[in-house]
TORKOL-4160 file (C-alpha; in steps of 0.2 Angstrom, whole numbers, padded with zeros to 4 digits, m for minus):
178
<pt num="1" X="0308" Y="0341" Z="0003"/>
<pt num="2" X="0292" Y="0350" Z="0009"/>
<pt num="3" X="0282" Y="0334" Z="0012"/>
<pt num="4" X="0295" Y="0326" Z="0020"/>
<pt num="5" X="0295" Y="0341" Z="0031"/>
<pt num="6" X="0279" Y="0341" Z="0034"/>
<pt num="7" X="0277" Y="0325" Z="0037"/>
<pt num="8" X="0291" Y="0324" Z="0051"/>
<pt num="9" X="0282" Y="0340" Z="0058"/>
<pt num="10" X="0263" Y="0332" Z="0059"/>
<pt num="11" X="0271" Y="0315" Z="0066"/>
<pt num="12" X="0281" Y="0327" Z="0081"/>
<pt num="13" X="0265" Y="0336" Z="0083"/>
<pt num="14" X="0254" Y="0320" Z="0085"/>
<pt num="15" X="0267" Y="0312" Z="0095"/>
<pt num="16" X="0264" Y="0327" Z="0107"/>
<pt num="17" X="0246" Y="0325" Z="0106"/>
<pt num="18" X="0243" Y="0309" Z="0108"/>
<pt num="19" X="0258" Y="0300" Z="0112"/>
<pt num="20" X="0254" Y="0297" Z="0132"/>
<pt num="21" X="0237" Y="0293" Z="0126"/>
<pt num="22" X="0241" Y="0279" Z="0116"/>
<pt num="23" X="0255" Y="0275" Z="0131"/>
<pt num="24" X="0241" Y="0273" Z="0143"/>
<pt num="25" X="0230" Y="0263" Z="0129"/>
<pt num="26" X="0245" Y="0249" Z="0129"/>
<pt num="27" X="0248" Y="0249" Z="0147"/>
<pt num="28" X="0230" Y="0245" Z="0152"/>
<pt num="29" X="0230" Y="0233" Z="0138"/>
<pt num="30" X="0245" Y="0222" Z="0143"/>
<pt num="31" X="0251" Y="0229" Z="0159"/>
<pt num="32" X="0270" Y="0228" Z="0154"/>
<pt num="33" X="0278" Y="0249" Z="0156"/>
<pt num="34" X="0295" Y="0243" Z="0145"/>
<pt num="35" X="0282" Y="0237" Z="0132"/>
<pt num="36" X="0271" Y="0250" Z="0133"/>
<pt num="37" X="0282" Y="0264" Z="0130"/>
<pt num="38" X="0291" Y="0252" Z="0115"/>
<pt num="39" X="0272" Y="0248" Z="0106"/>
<pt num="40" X="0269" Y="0267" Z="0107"/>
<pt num="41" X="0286" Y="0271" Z="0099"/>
<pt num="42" X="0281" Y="0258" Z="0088"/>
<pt num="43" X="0265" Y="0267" Z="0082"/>
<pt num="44" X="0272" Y="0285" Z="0078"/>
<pt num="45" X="0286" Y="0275" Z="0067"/>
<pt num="46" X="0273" Y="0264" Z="0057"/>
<pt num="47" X="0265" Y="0281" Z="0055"/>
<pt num="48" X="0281" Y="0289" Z="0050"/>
<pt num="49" X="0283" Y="0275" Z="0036"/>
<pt num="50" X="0265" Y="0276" Z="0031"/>
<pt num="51" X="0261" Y="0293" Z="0032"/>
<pt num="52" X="0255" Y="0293" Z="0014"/>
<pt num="53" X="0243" Y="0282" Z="0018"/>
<pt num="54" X="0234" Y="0293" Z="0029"/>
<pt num="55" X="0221" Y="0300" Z="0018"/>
<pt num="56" X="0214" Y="0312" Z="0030"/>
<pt num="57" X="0196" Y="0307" Z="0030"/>
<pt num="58" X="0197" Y="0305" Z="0049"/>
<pt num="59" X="0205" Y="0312" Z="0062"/>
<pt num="60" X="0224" Y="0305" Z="0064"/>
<pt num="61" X="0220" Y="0301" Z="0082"/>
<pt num="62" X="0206" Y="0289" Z="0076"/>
<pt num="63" X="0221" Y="0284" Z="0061"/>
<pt num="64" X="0238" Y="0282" Z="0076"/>
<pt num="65" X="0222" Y="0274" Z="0087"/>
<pt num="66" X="0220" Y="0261" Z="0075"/>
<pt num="67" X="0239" Y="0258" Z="0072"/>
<pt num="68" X="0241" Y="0256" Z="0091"/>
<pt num="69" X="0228" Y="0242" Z="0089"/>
<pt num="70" X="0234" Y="0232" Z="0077"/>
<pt num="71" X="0252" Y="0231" Z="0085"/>
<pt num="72" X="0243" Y="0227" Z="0100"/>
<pt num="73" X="0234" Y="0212" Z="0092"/>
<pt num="74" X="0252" Y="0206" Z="0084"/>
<pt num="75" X="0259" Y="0209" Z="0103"/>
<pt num="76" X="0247" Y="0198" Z="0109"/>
<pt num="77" X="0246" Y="0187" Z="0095"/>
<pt num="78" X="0265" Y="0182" Z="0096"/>
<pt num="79" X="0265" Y="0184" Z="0116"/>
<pt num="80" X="0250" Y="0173" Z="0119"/>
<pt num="81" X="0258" Y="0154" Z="0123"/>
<pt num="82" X="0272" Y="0162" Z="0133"/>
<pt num="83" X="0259" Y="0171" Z="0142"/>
<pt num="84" X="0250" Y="0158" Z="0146"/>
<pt num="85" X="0262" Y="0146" Z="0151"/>
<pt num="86" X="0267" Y="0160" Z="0163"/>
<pt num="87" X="0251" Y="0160" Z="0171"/>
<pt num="88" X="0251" Y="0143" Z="0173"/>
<pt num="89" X="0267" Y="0140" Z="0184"/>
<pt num="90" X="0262" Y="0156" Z="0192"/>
<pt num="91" X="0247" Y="0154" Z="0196"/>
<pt num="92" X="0246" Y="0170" Z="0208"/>
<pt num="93" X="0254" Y="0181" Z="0198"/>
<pt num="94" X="0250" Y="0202" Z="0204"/>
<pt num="95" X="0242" Y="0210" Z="0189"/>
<pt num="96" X="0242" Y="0227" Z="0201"/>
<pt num="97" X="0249" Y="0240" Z="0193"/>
<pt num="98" X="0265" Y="0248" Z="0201"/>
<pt num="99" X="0265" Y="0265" Z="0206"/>
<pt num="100" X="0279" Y="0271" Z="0196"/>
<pt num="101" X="0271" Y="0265" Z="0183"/>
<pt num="102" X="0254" Y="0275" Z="0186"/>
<pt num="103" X="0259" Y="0290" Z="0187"/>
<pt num="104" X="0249" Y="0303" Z="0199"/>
<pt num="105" X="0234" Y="0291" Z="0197"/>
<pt num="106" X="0218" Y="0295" Z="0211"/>
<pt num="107" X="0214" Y="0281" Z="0223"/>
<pt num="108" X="0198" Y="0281" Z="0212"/>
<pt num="109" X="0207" Y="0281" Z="0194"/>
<pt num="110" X="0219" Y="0266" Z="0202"/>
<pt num="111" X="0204" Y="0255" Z="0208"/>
<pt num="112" X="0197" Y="0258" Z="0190"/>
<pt num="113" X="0212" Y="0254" Z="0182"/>
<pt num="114" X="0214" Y="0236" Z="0193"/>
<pt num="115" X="0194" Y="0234" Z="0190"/>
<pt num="116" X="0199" Y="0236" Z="0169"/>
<pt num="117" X="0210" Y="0226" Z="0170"/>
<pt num="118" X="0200" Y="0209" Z="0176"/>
<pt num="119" X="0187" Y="0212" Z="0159"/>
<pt num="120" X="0193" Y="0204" Z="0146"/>
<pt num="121" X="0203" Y="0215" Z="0131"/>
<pt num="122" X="0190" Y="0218" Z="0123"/>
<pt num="123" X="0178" Y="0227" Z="0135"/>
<pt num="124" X="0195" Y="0235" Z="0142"/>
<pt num="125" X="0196" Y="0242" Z="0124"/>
<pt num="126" X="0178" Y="0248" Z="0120"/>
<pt num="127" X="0179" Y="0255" Z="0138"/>
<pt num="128" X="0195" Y="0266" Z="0135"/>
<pt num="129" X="0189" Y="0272" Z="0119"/>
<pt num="130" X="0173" Y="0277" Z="0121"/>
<pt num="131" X="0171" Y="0282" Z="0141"/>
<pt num="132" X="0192" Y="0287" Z="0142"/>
<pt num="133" X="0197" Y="0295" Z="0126"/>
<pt num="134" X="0178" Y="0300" Z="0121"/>
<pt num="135" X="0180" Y="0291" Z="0104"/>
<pt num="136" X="0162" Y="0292" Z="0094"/>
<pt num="137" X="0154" Y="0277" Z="0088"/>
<pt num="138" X="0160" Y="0278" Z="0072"/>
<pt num="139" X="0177" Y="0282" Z="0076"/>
<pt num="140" X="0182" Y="0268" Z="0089"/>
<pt num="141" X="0170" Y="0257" Z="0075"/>
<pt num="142" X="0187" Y="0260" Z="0064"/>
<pt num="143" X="0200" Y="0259" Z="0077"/>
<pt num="144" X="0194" Y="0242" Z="0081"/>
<pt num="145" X="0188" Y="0238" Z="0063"/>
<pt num="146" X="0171" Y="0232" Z="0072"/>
<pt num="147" X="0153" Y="0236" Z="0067"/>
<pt num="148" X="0144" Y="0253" Z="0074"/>
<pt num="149" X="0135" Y="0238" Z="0082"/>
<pt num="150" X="0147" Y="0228" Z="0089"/>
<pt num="151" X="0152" Y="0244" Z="0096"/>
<pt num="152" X="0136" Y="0249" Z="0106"/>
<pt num="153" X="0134" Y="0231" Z="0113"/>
<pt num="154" X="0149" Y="0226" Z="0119"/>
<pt num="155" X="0153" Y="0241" Z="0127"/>
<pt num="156" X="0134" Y="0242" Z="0134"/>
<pt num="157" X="0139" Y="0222" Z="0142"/>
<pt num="158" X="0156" Y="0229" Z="0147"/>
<pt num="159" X="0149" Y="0241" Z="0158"/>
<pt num="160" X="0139" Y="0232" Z="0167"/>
<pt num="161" X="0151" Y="0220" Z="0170"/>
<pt num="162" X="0164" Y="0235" Z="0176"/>
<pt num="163" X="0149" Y="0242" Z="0188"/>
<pt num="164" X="0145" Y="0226" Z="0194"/>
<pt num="165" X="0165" Y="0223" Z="0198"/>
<pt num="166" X="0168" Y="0241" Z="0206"/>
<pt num="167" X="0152" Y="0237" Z="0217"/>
<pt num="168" X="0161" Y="0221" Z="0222"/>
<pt num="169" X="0175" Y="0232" Z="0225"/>
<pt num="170" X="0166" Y="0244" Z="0236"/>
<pt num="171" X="0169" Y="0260" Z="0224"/>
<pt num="172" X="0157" Y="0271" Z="0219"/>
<pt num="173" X="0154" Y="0266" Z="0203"/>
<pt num="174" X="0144" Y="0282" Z="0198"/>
<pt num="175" X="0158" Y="0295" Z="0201"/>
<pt num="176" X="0170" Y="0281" Z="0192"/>
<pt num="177" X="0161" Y="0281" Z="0176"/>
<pt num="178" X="0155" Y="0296" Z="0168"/>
């Protein structure tokens, strides 16, 4: 009974941590708030029924971070064809997020966020790791299940493409990125 206990205590804890973390990670991912907000539910009941899998070598955001990403991929996986097809008979479709949906967002964090969302996922992700959510190398190595490698280079070509795109856009690129 303890474990179970402490189990449902560490999930609530995390949930409260990191829960509008991993929120934001799926909406500037797939732009969709319903979906977002049932992904993220998704990930703290996978971590419920797994919980004994976490072995606590890492930190559980790096663990929950990697749970988000999987269900993401599946998401996307199973999404794709429809997805496509939609962009096709559409082919003007506004990928600008609502402002209900971004809640309390600065003009500069909005124009970020529409900026992100024209790099492919990829670079979206290795950008919202490591510059958003401070993720080392190592850690957002795991969460993506990349090399250390694969890490540093795509995220060194995504944000040259992301400066060159917020030039384009007229921002100031330097405050945007830290």
């Amino acid at each position: 009974m303890l474990i179970l206990e402490n189990k449902q205590s560490d999930i609530e804890k995390w949930f409260t941590l990191y829960g509008d973390t991993i929120f934001k990670y799926f909406l500037l991912n797939i732009h969709e708030y319903q979906q977002a907000e049932d992904l993220t539910q998704e990930t703290f009941v996978k971590a419920f029924k797994h919980y004994h899998s976490f072995k606590r070598e890492s930190n559980p955001k790096t663990w929950l971070f990697s749970i988000a990403h999987n269900l993401m991929v599946d998401y996307l996986r199973k999404k794709r064809p429809i997805h496509l097809l939609q962009e096709i008979l559409n082919s003007k479709q506004d990928d600008s997020p609502l402002p209900s949906d971004i809640v309390q967002m600065r003009e500069s964090e909005e124009n970020l966020y529409k900026t992100l969302t024209k790099l492919k996922q990829s670079y979206r992700e290795v950008i919202f790791l490591r510059k958003m959510k401070e993720f080392s190398i190592k850690e957002t190595a795991e969460i993506l299940n990349w090399s250390e490698s694969k890490v540093k280079s795509t995220l060194s070509r995504a944000i040259v493409l992301l400066k060159k795109a917020l030039v384009k856009e007229g921002d100031d690129y330097e405050q945007t990125i830290r």
